[in-house]
C-alpha positions in Angstrom: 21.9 30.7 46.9 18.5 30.1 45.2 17.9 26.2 46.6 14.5 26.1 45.1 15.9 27.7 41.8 18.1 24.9 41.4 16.0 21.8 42.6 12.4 23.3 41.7 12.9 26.6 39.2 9.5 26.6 37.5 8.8 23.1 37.8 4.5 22.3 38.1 3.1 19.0 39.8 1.6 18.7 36.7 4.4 18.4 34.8 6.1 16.4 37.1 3.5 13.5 36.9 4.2 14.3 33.3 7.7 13.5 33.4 7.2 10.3 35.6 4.4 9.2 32.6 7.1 10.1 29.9 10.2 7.8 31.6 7.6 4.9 32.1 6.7 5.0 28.5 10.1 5.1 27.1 11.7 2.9 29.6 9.2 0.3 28.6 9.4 0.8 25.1 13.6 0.3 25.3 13.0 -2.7 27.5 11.3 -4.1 24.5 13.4 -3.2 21.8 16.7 -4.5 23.9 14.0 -8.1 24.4 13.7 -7.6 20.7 17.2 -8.2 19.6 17.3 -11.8 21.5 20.4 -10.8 23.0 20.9 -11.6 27.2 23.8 -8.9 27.9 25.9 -6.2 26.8 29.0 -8.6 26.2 26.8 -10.5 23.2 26.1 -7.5 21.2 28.4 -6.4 18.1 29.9 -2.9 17.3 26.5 -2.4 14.6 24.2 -3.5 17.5 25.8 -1.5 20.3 25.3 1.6 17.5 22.2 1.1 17.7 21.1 0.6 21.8 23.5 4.0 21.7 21.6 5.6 19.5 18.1 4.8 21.7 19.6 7.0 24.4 18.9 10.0 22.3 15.5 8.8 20.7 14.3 8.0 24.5 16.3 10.8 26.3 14.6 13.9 25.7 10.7 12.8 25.3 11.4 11.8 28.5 11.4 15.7 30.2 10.8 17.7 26.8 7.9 19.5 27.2 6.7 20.2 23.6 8.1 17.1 22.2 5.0 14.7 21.7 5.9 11.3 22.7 4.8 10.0 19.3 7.5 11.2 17.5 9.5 9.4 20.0 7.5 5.9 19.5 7.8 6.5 15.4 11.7 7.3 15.3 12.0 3.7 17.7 10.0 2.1 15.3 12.3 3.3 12.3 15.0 2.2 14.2 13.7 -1.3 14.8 12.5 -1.5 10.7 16.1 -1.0 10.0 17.2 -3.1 12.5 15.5 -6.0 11.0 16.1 -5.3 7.5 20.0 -5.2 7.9 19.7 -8.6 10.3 18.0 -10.3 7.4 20.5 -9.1 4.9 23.2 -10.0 6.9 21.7 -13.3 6.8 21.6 -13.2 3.5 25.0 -11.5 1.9 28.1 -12.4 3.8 29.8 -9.7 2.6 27.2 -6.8 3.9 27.0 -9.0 7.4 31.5 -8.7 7.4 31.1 -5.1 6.8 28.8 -4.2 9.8 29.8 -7.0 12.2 33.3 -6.9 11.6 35.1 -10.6 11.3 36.2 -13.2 13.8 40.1 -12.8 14.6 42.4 -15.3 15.1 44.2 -14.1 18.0 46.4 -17.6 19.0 47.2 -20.6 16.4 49.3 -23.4 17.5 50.8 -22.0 20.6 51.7 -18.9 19.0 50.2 -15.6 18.5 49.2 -14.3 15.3 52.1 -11.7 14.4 50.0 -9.8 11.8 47.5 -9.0 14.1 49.7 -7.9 16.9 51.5 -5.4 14.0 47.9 -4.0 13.2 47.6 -3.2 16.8 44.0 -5.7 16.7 44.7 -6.5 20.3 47.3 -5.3 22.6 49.1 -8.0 24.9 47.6 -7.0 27.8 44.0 -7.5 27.0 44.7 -10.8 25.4 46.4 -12.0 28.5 43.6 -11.0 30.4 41.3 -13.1 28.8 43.3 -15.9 28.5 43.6 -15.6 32.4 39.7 -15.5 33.2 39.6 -19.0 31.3 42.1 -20.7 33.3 45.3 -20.7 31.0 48.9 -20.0 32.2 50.7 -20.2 28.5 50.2 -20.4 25.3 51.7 -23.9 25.1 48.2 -25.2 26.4 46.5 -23.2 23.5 45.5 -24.1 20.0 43.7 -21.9 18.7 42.2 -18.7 20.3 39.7 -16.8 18.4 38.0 -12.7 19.4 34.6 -13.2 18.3 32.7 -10.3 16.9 31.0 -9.7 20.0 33.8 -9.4 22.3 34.0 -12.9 23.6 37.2 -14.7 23.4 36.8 -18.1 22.4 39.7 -21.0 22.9 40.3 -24.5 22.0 42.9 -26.0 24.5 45.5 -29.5 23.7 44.5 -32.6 25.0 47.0 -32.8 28.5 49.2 -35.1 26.8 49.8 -32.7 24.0 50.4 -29.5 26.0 53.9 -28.0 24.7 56.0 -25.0 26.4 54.3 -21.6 25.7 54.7 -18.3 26.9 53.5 -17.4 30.3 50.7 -15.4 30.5 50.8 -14.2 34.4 52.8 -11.3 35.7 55.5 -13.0 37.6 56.6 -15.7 35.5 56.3 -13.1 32.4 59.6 -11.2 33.3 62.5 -11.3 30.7 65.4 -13.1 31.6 68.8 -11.7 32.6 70.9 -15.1 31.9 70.4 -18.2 30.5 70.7 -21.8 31.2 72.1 -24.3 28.4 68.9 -27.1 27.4 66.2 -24.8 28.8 63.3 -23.2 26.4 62.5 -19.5 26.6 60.0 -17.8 25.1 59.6 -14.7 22.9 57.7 -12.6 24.8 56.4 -10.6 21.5 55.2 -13.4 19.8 55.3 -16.4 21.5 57.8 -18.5 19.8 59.6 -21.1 21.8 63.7 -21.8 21.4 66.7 -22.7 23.0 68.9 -19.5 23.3 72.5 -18.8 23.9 72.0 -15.0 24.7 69.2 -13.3 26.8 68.8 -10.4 24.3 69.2 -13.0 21.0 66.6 -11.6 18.3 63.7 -14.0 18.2 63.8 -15.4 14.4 60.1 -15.2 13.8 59.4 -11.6 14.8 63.0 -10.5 13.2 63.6 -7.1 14.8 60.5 -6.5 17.0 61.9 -8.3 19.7 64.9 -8.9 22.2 63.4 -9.9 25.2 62.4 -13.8 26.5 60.8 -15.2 29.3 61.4 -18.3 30.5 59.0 -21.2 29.1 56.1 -23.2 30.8 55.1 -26.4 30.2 52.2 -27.0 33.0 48.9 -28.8 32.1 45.7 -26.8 32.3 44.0 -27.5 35.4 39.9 -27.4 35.0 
């Protein structure tokens, strides 16, 4: 096996110290454009922004080792890229309806305890991921929950009851989320499709709000959040 083939093939010292100057130049020049934005991290940017750093891994990618690919073209196609940038930021900023279209609209994920059926039958977040994040912020069921919103940007925001007004709610963790066998006369259960909260009289009863989506219930919590 050709070692030097594979590691070396035709490569000059020249060129190398080209390549070095070529991925300095563009590493700089993304560094910049990602400073440009404003954002701090990945989790802040939108599906239209993350398009776009995406897109700089083409633009930067192959002036970095290209031989015959001038690194101006490079530095005018980022600069393109930026113009636009700009120009749709401020139009956002100026027509809601263009700023809906590329950024997409807040979701209400959770209101009053309950989650949102119509976006759990458009598939807008699975169960899973939404228990997830409800996790990481310190919430064991939906009972503690008023409203939870998925921002545009990934971020799932929440506004919690007062202690006092903290009702049952479905669990969110593993363990307690298990559907019941049996069940006990003056104890709540919870749908564990949607969320809602009754007194049953058989552990496969059809939960009235999502009709026939679901048969199975959990048993309802109604611990305060701790912070």
């Amino acid at each position: 096996m050709d070692w030097a083939g594979i590691f070396i093939y035709d490569t000059t010292w020249a060129f190398a110290l080209e390549i070095l100057v070529r991925v300095t130049v563009m590493f700089v020049l993304i560094i910049l454009f990602l400073r440009f934005t404003g954002k701090r991290g990945v989790r802040q940017l939108s599906i239209f922004e993350l398009t776009i750093i995406l897109s700089l891994g083409s633009i930067a990618g192959d002036p970095m080792f290209t031989e015959d690919l001038p690194i101006i073209q490079a530095v005018l196609i980022m600069g393109s890229v930026i113009f636009l940038y700009r120009l749709c930021t401020w139009a956002m900023m100026k027509f809601q309806p263009f700023e809906d279209l590329l950024e997409g609209k807040s979701l209400y994920i959770v209101e009053d305890g309950l989650l949102v059926l119509e976006k759990i039958k458009k598939g807008k977040m699975s169960h899973d991921e939404f228990f997830a994040e409800m996790r990481q912020q310190g919430v064991e069921h939906l009972g503690q929950v008023r409203t939870g919103l998925l921002e545009t940007d990934g971020n799932f925001s929440i506004l919690l009851y007062p202690p006092e007004n903290t009702g049952y709610g479905m669990p969110l963790f593993p363990k307690q989320y298990q559907p019941v066998e049996q069940v006990e006369s003056g104890v709540y259960y919870a749908c564990m499709h949607c969320g809602y909260i009754d007194t049953i009289s058989d552990a496969h009863q059809l939960c009235i709000r999502c009709e026939d989506d679901c048969r199975n219930w959990a048993t309802a919590l109604k611990s305060e959040i701790v912070r």
